[in-house]
C-alpha positions as CSV (number, residue, x, y, z in Angstrom):
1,X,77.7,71.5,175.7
2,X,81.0,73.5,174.1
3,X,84.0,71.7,174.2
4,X,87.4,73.6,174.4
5,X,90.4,72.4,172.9
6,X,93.4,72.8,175.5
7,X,95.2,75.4,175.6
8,X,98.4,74.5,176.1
9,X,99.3,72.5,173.0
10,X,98.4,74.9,171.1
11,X,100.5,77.6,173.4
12,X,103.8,75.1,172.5
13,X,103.1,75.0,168.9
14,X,103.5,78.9,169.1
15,X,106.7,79.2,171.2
16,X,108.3,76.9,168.8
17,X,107.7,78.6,165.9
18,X,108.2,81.9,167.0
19,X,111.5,81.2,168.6
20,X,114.1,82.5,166.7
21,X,116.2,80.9,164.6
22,X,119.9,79.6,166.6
23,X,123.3,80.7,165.5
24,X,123.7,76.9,163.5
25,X,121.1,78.7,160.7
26,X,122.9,79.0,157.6
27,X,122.5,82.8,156.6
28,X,121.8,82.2,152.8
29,X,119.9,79.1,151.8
30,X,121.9,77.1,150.0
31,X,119.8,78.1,146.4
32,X,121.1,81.5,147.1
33,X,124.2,80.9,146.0
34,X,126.6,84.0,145.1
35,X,126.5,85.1,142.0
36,X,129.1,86.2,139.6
37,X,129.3,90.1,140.6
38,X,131.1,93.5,139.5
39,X,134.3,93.3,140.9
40,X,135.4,89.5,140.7
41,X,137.7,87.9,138.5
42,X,137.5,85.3,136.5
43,X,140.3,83.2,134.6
44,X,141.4,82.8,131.4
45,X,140.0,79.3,130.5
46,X,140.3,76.9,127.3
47,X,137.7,76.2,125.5
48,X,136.6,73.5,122.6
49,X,135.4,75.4,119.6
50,X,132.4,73.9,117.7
51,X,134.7,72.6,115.1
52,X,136.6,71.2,117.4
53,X,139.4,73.1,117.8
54,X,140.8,74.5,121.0
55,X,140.8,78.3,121.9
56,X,141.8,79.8,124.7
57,X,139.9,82.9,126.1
58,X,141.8,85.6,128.4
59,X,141.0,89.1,129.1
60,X,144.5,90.8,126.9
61,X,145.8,94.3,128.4
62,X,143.6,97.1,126.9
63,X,140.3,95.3,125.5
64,X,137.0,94.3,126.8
65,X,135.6,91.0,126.6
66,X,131.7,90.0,126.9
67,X,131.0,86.3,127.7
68,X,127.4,85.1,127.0
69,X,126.5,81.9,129.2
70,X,124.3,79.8,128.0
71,X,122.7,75.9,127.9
72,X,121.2,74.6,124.6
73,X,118.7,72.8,126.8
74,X,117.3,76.1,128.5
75,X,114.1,77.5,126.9
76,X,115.0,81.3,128.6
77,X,118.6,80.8,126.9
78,X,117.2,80.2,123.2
79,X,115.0,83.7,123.6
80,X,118.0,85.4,124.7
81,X,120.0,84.2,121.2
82,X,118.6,86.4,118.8
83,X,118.9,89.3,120.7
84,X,122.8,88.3,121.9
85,X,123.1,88.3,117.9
86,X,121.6,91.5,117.1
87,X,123.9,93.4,119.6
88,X,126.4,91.1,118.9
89,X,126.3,92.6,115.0
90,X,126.6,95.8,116.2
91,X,129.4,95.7,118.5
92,X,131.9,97.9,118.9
93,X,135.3,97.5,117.3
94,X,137.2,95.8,119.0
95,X,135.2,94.2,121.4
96,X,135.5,90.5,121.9
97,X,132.2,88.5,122.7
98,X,132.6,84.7,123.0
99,X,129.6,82.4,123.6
100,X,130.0,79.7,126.1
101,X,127.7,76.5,126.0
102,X,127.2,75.1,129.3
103,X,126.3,71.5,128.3
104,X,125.5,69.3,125.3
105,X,123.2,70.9,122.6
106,X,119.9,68.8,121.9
107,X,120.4,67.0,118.2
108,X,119.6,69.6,115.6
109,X,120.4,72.8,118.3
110,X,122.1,74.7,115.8
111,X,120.2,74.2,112.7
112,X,117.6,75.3,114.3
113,X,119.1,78.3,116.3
114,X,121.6,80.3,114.6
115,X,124.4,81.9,116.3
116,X,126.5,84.7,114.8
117,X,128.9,85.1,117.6
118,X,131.8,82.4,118.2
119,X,130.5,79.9,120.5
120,X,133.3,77.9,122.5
121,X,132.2,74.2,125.1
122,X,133.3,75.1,128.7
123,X,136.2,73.0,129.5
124,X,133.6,70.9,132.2
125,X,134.4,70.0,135.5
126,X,134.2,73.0,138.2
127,X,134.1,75.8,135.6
128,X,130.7,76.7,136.7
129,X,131.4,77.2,140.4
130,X,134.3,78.6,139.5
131,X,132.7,81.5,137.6
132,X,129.8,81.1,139.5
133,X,127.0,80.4,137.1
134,X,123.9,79.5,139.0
135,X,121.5,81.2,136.5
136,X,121.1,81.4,132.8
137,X,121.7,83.3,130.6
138,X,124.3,85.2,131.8
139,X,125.6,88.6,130.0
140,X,129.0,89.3,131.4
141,X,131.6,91.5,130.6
142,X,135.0,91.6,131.5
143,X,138.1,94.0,131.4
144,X,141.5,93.6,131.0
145,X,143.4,90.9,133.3
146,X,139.7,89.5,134.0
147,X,138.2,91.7,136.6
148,X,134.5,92.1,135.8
149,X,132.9,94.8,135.1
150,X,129.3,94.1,134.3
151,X,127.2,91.1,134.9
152,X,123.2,90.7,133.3
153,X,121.7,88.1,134.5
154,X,118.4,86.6,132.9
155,X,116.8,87.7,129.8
156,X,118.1,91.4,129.0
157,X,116.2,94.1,127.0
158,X,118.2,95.8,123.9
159,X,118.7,98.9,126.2
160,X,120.4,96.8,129.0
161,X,122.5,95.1,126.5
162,X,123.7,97.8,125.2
163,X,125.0,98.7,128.3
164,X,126.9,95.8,128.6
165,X,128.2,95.7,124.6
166,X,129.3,99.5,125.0
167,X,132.8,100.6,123.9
């Protein structure tokens, strides 16, 4: 003798998941968060140098800044170093790149991982929401007055770089 299983439990399980989702259903999941995009601005900020000393960064009237995000505890960020330094050699003149370390370097970071181009702390507290850093590395340039102007996000190839580092 076949048995059958019910029908209709099986009927409720697919009206509930195949009703729609209500109006309370947050659009973007909340580890979607907005990215820092083409078109926003972003502050002039002070920062610690690695030898302590403050420095501010701000976007002066007729130059190009390029910002280069980073923790010295993420594996993708320490790939994207050397290639931040080679373009970072071959910059344009007058462009100003400044490296910003998201957190505290591991004992030994630098050592072991040069950097050519100037590296300030972020000042902490809500800077990363504020420029909206959800993802490392970040490539980012920025034009006069702050407005950006081109953002790479991840680990960049020397074409797409250049793109960014560009006069």
């Amino acid at each position: 003798m076949t048995r059958h299983r019910p029908l209709l439990p099986s009927l409720i399980v697919s009206i509930v998941f195949w009703a729609p989702a209500s109006s309370q259903t947050p659009a973007v999941p909340p580890s979607a968060a907005p990215l820092l995009a083409v078109g926003d601005t972003v502050p002039p900020f002070d920062g610690e140098r690695l030898d302590g000393v403050s420095e501010r960064v701000d976007y002066p009237k007729g130059s190009a800044t390029v910002l280069l995000f980073f923790l010295g505890s993420c594996p993708s960020c320490h790939k994207m170093i050397p290639e931040w330094n080679l373009v970072y050699a071959r910059r344009p003149k007058g462009l100003r790149v400044v490296g910003v370390l998201l957190d505290r370097e591991p004992p030994g970071f630098f050592m072991a991982t040069p950097i050519s181009f100037p590296v300030v702390r972020s000042p902490g507290g809500d800077f990363s929401k504020t420029f909206k850093l959800h993802k490392v590395p970040l490539t980012v340039r920025v034009a006069a007055g702050g407005k950006v102007q081109d953002v790479g996000v991840g680990q960049l190839d020397p074409i797409r770089l250049g793109e960014i580092f560009r006069p």
